[in-house]
C-alpha positions as a printed NumPy array, in Angstrom:
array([[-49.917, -70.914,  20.66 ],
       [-53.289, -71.89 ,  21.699],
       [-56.726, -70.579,  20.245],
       [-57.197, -67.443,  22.411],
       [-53.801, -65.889,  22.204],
       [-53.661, -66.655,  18.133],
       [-57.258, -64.915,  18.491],
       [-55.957, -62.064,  20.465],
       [-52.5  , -61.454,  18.002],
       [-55.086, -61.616,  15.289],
       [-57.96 , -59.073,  16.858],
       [-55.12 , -56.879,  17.911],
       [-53.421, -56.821,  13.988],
       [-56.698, -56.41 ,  12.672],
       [-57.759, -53.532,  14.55 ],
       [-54.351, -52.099,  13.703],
       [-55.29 , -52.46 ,  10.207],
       [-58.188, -51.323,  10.141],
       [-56.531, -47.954,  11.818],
       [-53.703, -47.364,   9.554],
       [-56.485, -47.724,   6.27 ],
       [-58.45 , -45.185,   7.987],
       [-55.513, -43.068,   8.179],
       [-54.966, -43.176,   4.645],
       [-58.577, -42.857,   3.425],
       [-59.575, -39.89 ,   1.423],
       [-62.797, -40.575,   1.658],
       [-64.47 , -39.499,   4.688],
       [-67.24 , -42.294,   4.299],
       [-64.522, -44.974,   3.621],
       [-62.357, -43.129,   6.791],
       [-65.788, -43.984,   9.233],
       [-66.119, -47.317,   7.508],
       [-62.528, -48.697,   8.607],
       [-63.133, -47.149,  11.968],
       [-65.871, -48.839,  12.927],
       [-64.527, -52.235,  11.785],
       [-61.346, -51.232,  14.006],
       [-63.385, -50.357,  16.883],
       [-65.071, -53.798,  15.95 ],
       [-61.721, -55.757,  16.199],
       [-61.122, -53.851,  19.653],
       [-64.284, -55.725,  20.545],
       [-63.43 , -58.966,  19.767],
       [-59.733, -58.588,  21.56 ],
       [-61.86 , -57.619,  24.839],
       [-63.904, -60.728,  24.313],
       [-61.55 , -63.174,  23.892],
       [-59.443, -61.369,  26.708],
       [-62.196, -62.333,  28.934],
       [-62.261, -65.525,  28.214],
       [-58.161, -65.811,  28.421],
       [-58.69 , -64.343,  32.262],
       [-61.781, -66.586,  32.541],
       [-63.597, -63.446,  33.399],
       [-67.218, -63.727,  32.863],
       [-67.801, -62.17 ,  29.011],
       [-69.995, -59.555,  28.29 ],
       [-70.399, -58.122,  25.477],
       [-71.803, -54.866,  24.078],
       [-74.657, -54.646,  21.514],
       [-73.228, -52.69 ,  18.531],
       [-75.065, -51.398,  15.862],
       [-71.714, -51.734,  13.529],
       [-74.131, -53.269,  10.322],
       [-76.565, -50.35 ,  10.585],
       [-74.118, -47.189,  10.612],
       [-72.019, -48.768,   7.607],
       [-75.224, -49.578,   5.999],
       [-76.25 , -45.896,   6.901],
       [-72.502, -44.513,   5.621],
       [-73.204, -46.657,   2.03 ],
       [-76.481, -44.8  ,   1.646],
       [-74.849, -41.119,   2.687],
       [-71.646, -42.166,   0.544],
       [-74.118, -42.925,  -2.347],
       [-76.075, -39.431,  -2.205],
       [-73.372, -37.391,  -2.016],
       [-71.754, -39.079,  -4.668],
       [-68.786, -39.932,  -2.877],
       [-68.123, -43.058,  -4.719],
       [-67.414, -41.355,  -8.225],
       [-63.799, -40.268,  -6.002],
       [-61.112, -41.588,  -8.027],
       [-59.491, -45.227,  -6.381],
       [-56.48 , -46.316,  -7.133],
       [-55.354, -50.411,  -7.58 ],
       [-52.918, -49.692,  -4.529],
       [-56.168, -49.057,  -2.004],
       [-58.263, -51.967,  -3.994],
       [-55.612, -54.13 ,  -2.611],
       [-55.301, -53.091,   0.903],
       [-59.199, -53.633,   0.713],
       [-59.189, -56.895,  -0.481],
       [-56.133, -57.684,   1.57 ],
       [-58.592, -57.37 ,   4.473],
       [-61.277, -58.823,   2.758],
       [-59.487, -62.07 ,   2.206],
       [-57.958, -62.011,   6.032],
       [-61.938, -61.159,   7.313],
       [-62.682, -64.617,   5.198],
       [-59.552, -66.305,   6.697],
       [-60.206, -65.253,  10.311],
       [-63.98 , -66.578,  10.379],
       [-62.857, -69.902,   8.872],
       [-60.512, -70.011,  11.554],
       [-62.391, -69.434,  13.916],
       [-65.163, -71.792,  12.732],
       [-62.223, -74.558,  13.075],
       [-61.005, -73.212,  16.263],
       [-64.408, -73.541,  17.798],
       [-64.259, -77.448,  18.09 ],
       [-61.293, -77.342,  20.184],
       [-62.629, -75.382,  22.665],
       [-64.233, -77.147,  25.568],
       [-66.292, -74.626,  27.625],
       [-69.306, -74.399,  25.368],
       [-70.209, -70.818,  26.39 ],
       [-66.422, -70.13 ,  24.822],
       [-66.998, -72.313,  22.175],
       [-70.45 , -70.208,  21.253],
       [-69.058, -66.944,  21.485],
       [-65.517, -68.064,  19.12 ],
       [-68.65 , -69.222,  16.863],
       [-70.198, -65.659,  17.409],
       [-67.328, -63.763,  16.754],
       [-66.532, -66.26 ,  13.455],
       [-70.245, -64.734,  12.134],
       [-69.233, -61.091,  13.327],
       [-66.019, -61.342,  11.151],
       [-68.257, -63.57 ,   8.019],
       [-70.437, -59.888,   8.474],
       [-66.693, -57.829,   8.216],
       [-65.959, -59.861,   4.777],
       [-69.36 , -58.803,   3.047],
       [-68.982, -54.862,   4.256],
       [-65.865, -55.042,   2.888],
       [-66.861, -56.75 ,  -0.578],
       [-69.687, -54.46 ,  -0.762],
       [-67.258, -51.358,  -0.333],
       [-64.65 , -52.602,  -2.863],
       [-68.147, -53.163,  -5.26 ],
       [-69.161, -49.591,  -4.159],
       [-65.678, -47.838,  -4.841],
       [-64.927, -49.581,  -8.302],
       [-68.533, -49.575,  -9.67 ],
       [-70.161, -46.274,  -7.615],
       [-72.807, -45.742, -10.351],
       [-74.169, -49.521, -10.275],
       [-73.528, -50.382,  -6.662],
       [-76.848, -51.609,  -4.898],
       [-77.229, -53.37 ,  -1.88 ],
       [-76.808, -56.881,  -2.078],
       [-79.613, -59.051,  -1.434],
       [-76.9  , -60.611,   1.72 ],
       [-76.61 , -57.089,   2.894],
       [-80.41 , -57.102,   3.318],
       [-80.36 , -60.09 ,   5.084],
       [-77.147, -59.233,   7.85 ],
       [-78.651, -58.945,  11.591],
       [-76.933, -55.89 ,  13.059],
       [-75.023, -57.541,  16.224]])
């Protein structure tokens, strides 16, 4: 299987993820959270579908960074953190975590195979975009096990929206 259709199964499983923990979140902050990172993945499937069909690529600007950053703040006030969690959700969360982690390493890797160096800049792009997914996710596992001394993380400053 070459880079773009392992990059499209994973997009495409990712986004599916993302839309079956949404499903099952309680939480409506968590619920917009995991819906926004699946709309993200449905980005990245486009994108690399472009490039499969060697269609020129264009992508949208999101603002994904800003509304979760905006959901943390609203989650925080209304004190929907202090909802009880249980270890099950934890690890679905870090399950994704870990495959966020996974996919940008990949992707890093994946990067030197590719010859076309506008596709080789935007499998790098798309390796930072999913680096971005790992930290939201860390900082909502943080933020649901520790609600009362959550804060935003000096890295969550730092993350351009994209």
């Amino acid at each position: 299987m070459n880079i773009i259709d392992y990059a499209l199964q994973m997009e495409k499983d990712g986004e599916d993820y993302y839309r079956e923990l949404a499903a099952k979140a309680d939480n409506a902050g968590v619920k917009q959270v995991f819906t926004i990172l699946a709309d993200a993945e449905a980005e990245h499937y486009e994108t690399f579908m472009q490039m499969k069909e060697n269609h020129p690529v264009t992508r949208k600007e999101g603002d994904h960074i800003s509304k979760i950053k905006n959901l943390f703040t609203e989650m925080k006030s209304q004190g929907e953190g202090d909802q009880s969690i249980d270890s099950e959700q934890i690890a679905a969360y870090t399950k994704a975590r870990d495959v966020e982690r996974k996919s940008q390493e990949t992707y890093q890797q994946k990067a030197d195979e590719i010859s076309d160096p506008e596709q080789k800049n935007l499998c790098l792009q798309i390796a930072e975009e999913e680096g971005k997914h790992y930290i939201i996710l860390d900082n909502l596992i943080e933020f649901l096990q520790h609600p009362d001394t959550w804060v935003e993380d000096a890295e969550w400053h730092n993350m351009a929206d994209y």
